[in-house]
C-alpha positions as a Markdown table, in Angstrom:
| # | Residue | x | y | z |
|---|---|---|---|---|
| 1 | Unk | 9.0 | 18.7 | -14.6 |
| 2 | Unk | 7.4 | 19.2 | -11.7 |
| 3 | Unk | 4.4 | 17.8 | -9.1 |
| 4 | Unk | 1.9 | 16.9 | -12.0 |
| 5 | Unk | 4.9 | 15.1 | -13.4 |
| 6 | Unk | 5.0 | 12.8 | -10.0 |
| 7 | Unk | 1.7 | 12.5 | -9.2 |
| 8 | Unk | 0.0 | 11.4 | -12.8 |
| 9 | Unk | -4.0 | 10.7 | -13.7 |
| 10 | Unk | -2.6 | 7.4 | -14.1 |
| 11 | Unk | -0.5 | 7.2 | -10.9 |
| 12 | Unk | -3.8 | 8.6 | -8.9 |
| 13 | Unk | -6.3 | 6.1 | -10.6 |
| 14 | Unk | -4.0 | 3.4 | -8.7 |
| 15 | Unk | -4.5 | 5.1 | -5.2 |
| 16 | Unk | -6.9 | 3.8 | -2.9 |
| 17 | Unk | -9.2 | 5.8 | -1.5 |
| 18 | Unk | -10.0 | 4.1 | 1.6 |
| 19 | Unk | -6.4 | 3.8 | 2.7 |
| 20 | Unk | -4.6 | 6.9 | 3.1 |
| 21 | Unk | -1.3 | 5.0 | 5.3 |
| 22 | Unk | -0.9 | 3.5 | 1.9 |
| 23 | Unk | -1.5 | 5.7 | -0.4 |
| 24 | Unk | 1.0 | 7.8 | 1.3 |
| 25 | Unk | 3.4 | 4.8 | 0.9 |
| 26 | Unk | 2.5 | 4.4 | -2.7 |
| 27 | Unk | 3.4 | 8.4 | -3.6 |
| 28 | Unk | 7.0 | 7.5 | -1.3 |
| 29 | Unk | 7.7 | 5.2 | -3.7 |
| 30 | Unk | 6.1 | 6.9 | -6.8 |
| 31 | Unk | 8.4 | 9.8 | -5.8 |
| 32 | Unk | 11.7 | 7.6 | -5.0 |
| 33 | Unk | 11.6 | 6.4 | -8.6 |
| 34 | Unk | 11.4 | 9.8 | -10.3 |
| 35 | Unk | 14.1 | 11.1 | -8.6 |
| 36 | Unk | 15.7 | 8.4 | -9.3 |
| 37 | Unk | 15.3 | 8.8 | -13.0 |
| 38 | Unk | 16.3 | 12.7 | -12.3 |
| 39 | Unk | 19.6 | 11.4 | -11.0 |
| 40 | Unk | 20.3 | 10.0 | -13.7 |
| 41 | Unk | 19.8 | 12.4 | -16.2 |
| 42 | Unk | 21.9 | 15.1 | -14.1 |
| 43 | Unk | 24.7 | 12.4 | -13.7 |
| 44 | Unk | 25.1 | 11.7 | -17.6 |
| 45 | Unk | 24.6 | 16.3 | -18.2 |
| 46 | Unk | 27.7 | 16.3 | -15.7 |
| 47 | Unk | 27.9 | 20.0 | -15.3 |
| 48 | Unk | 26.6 | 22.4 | -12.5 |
| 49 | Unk | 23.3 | 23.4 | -14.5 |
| 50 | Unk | 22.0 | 20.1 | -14.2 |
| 51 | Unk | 22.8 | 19.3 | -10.5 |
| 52 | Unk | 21.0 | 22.5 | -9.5 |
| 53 | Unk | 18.1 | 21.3 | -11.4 |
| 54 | Unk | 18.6 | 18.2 | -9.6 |
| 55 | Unk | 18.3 | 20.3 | -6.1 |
| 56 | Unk | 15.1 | 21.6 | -7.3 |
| 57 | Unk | 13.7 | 18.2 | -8.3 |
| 58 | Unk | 14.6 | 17.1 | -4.2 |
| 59 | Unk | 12.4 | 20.4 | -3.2 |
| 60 | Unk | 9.8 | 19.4 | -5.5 |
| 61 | Unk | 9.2 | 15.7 | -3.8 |
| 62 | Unk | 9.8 | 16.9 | -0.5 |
| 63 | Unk | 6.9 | 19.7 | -1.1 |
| 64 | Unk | 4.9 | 16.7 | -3.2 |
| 65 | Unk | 5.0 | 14.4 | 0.2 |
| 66 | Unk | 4.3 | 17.4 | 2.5 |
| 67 | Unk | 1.6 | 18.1 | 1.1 |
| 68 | Unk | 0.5 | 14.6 | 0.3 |
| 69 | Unk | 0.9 | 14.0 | 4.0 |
| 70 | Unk | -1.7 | 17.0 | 4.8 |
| 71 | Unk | -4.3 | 16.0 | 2.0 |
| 72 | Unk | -4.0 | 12.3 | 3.5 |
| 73 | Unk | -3.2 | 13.6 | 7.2 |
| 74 | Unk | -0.7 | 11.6 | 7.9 |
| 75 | Unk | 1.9 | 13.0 | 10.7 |
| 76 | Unk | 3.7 | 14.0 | 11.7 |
| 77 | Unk | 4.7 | 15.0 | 8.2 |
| 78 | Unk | 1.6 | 16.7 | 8.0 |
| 79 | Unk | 2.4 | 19.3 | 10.1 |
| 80 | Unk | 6.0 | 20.2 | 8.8 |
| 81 | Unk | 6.7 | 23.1 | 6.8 |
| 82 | Unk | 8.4 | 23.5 | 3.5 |
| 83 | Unk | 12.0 | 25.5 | 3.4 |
| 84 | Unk | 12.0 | 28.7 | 1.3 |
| 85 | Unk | 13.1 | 27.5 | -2.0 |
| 86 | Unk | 15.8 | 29.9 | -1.6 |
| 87 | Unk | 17.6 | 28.7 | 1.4 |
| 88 | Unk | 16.6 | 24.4 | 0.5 |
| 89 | Unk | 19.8 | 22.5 | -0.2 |
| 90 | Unk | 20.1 | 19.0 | -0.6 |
| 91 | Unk | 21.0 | 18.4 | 3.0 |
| 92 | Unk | 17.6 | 19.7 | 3.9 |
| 93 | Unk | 16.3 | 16.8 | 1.7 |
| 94 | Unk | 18.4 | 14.4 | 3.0 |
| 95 | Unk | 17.0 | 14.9 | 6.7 |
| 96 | Unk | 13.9 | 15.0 | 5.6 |
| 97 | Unk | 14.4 | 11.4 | 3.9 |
| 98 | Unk | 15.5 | 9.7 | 6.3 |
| 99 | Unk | 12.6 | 11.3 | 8.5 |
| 100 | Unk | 10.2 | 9.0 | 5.9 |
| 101 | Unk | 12.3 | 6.4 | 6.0 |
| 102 | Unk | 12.2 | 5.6 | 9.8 |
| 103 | Unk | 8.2 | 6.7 | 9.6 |
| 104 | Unk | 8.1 | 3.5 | 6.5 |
| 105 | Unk | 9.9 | 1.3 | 8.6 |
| 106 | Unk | 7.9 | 1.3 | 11.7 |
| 107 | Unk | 4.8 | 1.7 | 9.2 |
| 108 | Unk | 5.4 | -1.7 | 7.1 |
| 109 | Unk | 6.1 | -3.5 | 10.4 |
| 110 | Unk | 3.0 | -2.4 | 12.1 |
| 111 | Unk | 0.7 | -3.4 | 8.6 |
| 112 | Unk | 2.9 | -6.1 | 8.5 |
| 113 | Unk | 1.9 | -7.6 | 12.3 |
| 114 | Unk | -1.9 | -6.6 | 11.6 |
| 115 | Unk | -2.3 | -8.1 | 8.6 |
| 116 | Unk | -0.8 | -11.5 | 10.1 |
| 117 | Unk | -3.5 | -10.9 | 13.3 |
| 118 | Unk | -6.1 | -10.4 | 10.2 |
| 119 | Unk | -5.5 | -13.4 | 8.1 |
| 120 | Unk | -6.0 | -17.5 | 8.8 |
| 121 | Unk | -3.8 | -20.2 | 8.4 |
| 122 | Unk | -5.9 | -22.6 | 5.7 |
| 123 | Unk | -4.9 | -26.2 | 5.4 |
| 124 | Unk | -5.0 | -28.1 | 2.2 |
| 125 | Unk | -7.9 | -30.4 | 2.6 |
| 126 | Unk | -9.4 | -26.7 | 3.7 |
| 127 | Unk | -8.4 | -24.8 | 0.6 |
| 128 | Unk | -9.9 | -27.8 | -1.7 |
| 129 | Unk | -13.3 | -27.3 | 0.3 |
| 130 | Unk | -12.9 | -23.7 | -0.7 |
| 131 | Unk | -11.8 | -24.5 | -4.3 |
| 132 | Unk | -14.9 | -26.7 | -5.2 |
| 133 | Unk | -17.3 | -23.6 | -3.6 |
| 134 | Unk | -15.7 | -20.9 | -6.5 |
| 135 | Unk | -15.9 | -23.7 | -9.0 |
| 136 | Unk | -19.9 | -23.6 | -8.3 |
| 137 | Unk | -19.7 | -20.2 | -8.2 |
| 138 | Unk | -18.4 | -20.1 | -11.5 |
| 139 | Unk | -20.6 | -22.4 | -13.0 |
| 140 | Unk | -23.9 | -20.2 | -12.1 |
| 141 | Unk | -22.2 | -17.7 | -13.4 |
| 142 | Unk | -21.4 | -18.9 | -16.8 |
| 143 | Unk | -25.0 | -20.4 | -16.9 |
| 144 | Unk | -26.6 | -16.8 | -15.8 |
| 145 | Unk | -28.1 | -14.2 | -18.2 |
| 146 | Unk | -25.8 | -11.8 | -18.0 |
| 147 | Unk | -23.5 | -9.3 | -20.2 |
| 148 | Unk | -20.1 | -10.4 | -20.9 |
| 149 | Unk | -18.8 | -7.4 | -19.3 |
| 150 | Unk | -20.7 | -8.8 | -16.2 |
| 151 | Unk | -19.4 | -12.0 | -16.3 |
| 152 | Unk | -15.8 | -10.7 | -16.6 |
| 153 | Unk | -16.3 | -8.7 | -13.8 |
| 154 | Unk | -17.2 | -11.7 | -11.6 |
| 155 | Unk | -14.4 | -13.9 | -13.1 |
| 156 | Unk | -11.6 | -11.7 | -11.9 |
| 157 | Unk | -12.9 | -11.7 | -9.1 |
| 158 | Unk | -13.3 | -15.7 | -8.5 |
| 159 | Unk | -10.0 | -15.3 | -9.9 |
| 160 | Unk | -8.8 | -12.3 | -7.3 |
| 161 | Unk | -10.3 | -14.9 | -4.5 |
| 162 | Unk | -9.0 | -18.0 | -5.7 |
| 163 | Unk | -5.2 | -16.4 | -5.7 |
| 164 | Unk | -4.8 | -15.3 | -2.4 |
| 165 | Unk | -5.7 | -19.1 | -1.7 |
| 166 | Unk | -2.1 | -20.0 | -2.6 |
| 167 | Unk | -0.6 | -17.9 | 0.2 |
| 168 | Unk | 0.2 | -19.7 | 3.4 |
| 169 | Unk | -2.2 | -17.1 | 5.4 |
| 170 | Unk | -5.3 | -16.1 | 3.7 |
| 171 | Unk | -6.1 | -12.3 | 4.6 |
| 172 | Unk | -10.1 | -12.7 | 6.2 |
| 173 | Unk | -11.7 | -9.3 | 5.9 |
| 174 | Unk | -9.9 | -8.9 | 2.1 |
| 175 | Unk | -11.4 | -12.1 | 1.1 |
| 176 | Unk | -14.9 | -11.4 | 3.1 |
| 177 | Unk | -14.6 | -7.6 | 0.7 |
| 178 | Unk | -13.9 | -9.8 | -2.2 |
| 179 | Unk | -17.3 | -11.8 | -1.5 |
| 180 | Unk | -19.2 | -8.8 | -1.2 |
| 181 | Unk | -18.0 | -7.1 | -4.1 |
| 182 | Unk | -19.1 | -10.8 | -5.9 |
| 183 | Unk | -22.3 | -10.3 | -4.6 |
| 184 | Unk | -22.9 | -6.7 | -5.5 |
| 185 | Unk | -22.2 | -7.1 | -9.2 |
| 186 | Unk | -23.9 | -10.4 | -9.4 |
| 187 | Unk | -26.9 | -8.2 | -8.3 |
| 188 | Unk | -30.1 | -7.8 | -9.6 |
| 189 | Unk | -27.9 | -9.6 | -13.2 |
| 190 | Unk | -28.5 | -12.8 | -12.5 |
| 191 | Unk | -31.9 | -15.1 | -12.4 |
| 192 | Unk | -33.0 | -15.7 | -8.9 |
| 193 | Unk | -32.6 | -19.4 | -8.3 |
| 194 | Unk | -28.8 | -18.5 | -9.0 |
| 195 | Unk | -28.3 | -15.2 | -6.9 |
| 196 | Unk | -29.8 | -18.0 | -3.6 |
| 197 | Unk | -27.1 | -20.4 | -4.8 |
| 198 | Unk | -24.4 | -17.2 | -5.0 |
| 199 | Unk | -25.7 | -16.2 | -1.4 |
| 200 | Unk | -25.4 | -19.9 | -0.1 |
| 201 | Unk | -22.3 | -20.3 | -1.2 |
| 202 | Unk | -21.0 | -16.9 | -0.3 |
| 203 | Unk | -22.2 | -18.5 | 3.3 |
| 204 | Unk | -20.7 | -21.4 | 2.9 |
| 205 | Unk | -16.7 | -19.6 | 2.4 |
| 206 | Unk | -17.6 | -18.0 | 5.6 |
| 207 | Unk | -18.0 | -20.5 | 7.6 |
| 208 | Unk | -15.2 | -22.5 | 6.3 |
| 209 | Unk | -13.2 | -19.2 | 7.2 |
| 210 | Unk | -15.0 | -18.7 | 10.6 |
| 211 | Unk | -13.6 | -22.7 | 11.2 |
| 212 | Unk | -10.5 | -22.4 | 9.6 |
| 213 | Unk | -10.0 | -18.6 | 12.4 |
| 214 | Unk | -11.5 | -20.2 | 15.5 |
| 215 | Unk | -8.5 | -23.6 | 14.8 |
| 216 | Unk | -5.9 | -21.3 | 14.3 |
| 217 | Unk | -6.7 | -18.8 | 17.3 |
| 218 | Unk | -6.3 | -21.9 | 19.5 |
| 219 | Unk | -3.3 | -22.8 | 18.0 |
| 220 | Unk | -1.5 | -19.6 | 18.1 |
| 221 | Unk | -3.0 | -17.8 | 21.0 |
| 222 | Unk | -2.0 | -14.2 | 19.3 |
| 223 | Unk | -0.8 | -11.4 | 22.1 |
| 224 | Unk | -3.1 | -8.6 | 22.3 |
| 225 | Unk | -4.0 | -6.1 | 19.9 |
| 226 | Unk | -1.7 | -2.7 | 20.2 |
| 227 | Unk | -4.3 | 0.1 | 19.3 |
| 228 | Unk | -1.6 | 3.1 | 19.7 |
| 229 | Unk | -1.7 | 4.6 | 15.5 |
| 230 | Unk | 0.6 | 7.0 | 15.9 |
| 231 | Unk | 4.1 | 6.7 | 14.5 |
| 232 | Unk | 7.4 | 9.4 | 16.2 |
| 233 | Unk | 9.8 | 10.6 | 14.1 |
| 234 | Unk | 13.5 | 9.9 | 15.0 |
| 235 | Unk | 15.1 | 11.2 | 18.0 |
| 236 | Unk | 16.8 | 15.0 | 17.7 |
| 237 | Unk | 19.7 | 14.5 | 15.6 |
| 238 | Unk | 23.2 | 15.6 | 18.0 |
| 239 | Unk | 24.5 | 18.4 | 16.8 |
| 240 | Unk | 27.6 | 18.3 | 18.4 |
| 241 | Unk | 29.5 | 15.6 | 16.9 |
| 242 | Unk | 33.0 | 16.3 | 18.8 |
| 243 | Unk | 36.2 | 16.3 | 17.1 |
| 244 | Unk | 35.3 | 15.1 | 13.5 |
| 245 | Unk | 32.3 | 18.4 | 13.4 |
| 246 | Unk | 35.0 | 20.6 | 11.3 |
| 247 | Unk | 35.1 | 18.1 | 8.7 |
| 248 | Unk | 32.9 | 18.5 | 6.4 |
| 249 | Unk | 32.3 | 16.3 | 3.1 |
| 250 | Unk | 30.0 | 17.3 | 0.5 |
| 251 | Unk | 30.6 | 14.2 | -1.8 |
| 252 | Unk | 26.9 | 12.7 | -0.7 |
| 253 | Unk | 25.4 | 15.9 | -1.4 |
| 254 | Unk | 23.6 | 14.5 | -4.9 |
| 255 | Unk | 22.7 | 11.1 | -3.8 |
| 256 | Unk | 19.1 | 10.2 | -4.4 |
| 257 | Unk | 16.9 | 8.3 | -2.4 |
């Protein structure tokens, strides 16, 4: 076990690399599951060998996401440092977790309340217009001179576009990426006369999007863009908890994420 067993080729091929926020999110939850599956494999070994081996799997992740968190820059778990392996125990861990945890929370609200200032309400009668434009699309395309491999390339996407049309609000710069990447296969592969009828009706979304964004606007009348990025950790923990401090219960001590 260890980091390579976290972060796989094929867990990193599913990263994006323009999107560190989320990437960073995407290793959280990469790492959640395999300690998750460690858990379980210490709780059915039972003895003390395998819970120590579980302690060392929580010092792996925590090192794996501090040092994800630098790579990607992300604080302010960027700039912590990693305990001696010596002196981690699994309370160490459990601070740190729920460090990440209030740094997701505020995170998926803020991507949350940006991608709703992002994306357009599309009525029906809009979405049909919108419908009959990838349906042209896809009829050049299957009438071009291209490969297959092309083609499928293309399709998915139509297909990638024509999905998000069944959400109540249609992400705008997502679909406006998924246009472009439409355009930059289509390319230099297809005759002429079709590429101008790709562009047109490339053109055509837009402004049915640029419509659809101005009604909406008027009818919402969003509050102002907050442009603060950075997120704060939790306040200082108390470490005077009064009477009940000389209790102390280890039964938690295991408990994964």
């Amino acid at each position: 076990m260890g980091v390579l067993s976290i972060l796989t080729e094929e867990f990193l091929e599913s990263l994006p690399d323009d999107d560190p926020a989320k990437s960073f999110t995407m290793i959280v939850r990469r790492c959640e599951e395999y300690l998750a599956d460690r858990y379980d494999e210490a709780e059915q070994g039972g003895d003390s060998g395998d819970w120590q081996g579980y302690q060392t799997e929580q010092y792996t992740v925590m090192r794996t996401l501090i040092s994800a968190a630098q790579r990607l820059e992300i604080t302010p778990f960027s700039e912590m440092d990693v305990p001696v392996r010596r002196d981690f125990r699994s309370d160490d861990f459990n601070d740190f977790k729920h460090d990440v945890d209030h740094y997701l929370a505020q995170f998926v609200l803020d991507r949350a309340f940006r991608e709703k200032r992002e994306s357009v309400a599309v009525p029906p009668p809009v979405k049909d217009r919108l419908r009959s434009h990838i349906h042209a699309m896809r009829t050049h395309i299957d009438n071009a001179a291209i490969s297959d491999s092309k083609r499928a390339k293309l399709h998915a996407k139509l297909a990638e576009f024509e999905a998000s049309l069944e959400k109540d609000r249609i992400p705008i710069f997502k679909m406006a990426r998924v246009l472009i990447e439409i355009l930059s296969i289509s390319a230099n592969v297809i005759g002429v006369a079709e590429s101008r009828t790709m562009a047109k009706l490339t053109g055509n979304i837009m402004e049915v999007f640029a419509e659809a964004k101005a009604a909406d606007d008027e009818s919402r009348r969003p509050a102002p863009i907050d442009h603060k990025q950075w997120i704060a950790l939790p306040p200082n923990r108390k470490q005077n908890i009064g009477p009940r401090e000389a209790f102390v219960d280890d039964s938690d001590d295991n408990i994964p994420f």
